[in-house]
C-alpha positions as CSV (number, residue, x, y, z in Angstrom):
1,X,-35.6,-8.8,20.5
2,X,-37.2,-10.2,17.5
3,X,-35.8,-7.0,15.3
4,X,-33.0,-7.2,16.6
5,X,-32.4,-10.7,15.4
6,X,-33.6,-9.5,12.1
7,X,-30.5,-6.6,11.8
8,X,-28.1,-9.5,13.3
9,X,-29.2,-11.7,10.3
10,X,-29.4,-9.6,7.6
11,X,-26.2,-8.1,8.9
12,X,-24.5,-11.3,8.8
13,X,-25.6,-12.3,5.5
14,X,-24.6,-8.7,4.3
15,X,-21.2,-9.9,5.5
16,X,-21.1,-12.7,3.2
17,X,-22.3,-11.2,0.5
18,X,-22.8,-7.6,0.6
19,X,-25.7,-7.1,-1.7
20,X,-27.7,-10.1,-1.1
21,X,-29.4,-9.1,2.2
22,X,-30.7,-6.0,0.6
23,X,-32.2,-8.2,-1.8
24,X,-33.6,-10.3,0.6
25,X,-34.8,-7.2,2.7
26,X,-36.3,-5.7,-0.7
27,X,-38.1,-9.0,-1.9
28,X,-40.2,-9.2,2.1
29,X,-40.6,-5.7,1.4
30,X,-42.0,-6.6,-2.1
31,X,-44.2,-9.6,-0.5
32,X,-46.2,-7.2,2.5
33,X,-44.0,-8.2,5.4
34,X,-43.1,-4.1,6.3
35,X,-46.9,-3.1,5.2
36,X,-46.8,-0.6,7.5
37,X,-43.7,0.9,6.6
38,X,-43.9,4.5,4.5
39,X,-41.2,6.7,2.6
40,X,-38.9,6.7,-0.4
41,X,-36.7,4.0,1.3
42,X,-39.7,1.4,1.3
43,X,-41.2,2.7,-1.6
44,X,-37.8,2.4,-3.6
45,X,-37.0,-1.3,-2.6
46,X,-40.8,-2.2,-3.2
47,X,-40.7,-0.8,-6.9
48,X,-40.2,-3.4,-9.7
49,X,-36.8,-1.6,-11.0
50,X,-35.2,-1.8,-7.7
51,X,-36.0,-5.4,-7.6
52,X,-34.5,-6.1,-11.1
53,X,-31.6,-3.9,-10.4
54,X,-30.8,-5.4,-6.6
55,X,-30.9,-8.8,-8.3
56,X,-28.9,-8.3,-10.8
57,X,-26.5,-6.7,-8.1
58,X,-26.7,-10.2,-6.5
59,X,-26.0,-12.2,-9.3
60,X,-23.0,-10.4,-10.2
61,X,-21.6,-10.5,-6.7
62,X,-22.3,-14.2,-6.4
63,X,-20.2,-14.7,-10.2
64,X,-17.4,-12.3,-9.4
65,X,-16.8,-13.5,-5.8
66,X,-15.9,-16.9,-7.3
67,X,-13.2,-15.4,-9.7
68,X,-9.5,-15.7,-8.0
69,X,-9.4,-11.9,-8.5
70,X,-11.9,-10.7,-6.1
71,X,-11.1,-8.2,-3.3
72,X,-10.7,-9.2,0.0
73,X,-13.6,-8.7,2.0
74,X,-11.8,-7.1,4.7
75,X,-10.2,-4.6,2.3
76,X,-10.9,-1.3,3.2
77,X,-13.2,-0.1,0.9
78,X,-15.4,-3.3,1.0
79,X,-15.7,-4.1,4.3
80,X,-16.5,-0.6,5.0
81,X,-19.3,-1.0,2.5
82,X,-20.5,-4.0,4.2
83,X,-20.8,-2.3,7.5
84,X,-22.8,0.9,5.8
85,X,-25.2,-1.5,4.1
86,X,-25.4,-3.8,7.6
87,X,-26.6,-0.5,9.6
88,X,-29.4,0.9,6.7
89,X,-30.8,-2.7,7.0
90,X,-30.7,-3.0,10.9
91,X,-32.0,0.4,11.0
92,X,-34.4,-0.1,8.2
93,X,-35.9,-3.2,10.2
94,X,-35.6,-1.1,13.3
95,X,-38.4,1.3,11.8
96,X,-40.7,-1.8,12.8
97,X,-40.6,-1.0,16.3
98,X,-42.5,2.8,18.0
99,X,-39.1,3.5,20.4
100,X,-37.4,5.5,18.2
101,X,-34.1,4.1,19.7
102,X,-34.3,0.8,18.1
103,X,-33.3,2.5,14.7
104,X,-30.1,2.9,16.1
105,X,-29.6,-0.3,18.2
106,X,-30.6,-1.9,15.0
107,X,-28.1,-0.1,12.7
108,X,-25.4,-0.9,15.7
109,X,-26.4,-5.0,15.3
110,X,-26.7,-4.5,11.5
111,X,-23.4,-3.1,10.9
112,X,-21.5,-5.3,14.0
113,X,-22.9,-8.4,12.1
114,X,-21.9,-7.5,9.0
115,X,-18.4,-7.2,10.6
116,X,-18.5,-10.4,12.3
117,X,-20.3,-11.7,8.8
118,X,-17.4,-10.8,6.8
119,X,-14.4,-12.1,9.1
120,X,-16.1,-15.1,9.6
121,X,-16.4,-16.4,6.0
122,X,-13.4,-15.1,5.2
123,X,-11.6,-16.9,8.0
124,X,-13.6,-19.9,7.1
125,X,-12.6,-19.8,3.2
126,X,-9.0,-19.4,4.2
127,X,-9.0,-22.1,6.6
128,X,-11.2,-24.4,4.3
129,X,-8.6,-23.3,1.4
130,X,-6.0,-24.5,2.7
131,X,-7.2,-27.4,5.1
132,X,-9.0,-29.4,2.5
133,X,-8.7,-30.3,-1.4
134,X,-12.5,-29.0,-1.5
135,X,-12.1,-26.1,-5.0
136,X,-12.1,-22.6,-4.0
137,X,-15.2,-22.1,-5.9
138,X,-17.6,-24.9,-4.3
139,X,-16.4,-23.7,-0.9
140,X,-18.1,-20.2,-1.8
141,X,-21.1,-21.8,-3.4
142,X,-22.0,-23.7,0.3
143,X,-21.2,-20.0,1.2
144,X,-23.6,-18.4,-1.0
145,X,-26.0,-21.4,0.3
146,X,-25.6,-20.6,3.8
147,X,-26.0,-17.2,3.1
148,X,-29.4,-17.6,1.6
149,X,-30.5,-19.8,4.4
150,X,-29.7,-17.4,6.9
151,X,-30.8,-14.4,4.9
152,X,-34.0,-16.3,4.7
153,X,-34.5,-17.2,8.4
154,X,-33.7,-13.4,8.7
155,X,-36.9,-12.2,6.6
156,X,-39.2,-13.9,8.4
157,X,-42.1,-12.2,9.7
């Protein structure tokens, strides 16, 4: 159950913010928390390039979401990205567990959260938007916050 909170969280956060919960897998990764964890998809997030290249990924998601410009999240194209990304990190942190099943129930969590990830901050930004006189760009920057919070609550091990 424990994993499978893990895909829900980093699902969700990968809803927000579609890169940052591969950051946030990459950097436990980086710190020992899949130890026990082998192949090119560990050893690629653990390498020092991949961690310079996924936060740069981050920081430039977390500037362009705040321009007026941005795509919706629930476009096409990057919702559907959101949902890949959600099931590789639910099924990544599936590989924890010896039943070879939980690969999959994890990728299923991953990706619904991601789903449910994405709708809800958007709904919430919309609402917010237009409920309040709070700027559209401090509303995304509590979004960013709450993203990291749960993305962090996520990676524990």
């Amino acid at each position: 159950m424990v994993l499978l909170g893990q895909a829900a969280g980093l699902g969700l956060v990968t809803g927000m913010r579609s890169m940052l919960g591969v950051r946030i897998l990459a950097a436990s990764a980086r710190r020992g928390a899949f130890d026990g964890q082998r192949g090119s998809f560990w050893r690629a997030i653990r390498s020092p390039l991949a961690q310079r290249a996924l936060s740069v990924l981050v920081g430039g998601e977390l500037l362009m979401d705040k321009l007026p410009s941005a795509p919706s999240r629930l476009a096409s194209g990057p919702l559907g990205a959101r949902l890949a990304i959600g099931a590789l990190l639910g099924a990544a942190v599936g590989t924890q567990s010896p039943a070879r099943n939980m690969r999959v129930a994890g990728a299923v969590v991953g990706a619904a959260a991601a789903a449910f990830g994405a709708l809800l901050g958007n709904r919430a930004r919309v609402w917010l938007d237009r409920g309040t006189r709070i700027p559209a760009p401090v509303v995304a920057v509590v979004e960013d916050a709450i993203a990291f919070g749960v993305g962090a609550l996520a990676a524990r091990r």
